[in-house]
N, C-alpha and C positions, 0 to 999 in steps of 0.2 A: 810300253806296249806289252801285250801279256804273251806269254810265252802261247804255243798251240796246244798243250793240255791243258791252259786255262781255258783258252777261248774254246773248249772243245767241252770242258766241264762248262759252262758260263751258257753255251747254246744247248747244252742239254737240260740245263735246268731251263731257261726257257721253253722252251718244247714239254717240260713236264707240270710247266704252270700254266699253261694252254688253257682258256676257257675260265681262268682264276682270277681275280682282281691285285691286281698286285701296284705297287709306286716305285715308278722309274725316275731315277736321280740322274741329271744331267748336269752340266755345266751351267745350263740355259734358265731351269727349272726342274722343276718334281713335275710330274702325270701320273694323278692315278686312274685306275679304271682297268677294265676285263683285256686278258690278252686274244684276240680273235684269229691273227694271223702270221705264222714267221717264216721270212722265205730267209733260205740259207743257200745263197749262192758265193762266190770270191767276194774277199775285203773292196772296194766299201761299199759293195751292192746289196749285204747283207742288212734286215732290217725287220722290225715289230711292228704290228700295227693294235694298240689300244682301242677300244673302243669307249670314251669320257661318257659318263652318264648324262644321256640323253642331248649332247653338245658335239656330236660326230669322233669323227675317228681321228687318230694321229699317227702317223708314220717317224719313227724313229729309228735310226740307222745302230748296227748295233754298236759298231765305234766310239757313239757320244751314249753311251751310257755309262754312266759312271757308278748305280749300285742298284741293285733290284730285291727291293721288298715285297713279301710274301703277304699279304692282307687277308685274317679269318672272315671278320666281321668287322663293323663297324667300329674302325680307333683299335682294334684288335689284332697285332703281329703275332705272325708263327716264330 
């Protein structure tokens, strides 16, 4: 479990890829697509909502994330 300046560095980079396309790693799967909405309330209410191209939205709790890639372009990491 990460310490709280991780999770505190971890949600601020979220919040700062706001509106960006990024690929979140899960346990589960990968999801890529645009970040639309993150509510940061107490563990484990805490959570992202992607927007998948043109295939609806997905709610992912920030818990089960396991790494968050930054997407320029197409095939293209920052």
């Amino acid at each position: 479990m990460a310490n709280d300046l991780e999770s505190n560095q971890f949600r601020q980079l979220l919040l700062e890829s706001l509106n960006d396309t990024v690929e979140i790693v899960t346990n589960f799967s990968s999801i890529t697509g645009e970040i639309v909405q993150i509510e940061i309330f107490n563990i484990p209410l805490d959570y992202v909502v992607i927007k998948e191209a043109e295939q609806g939205f997905v709610y992912i709790p920030l818990f089960a994330i396991d790494a968050l890639i930054l997407v320029q372009e197409e095939g293209d990491l920052q």
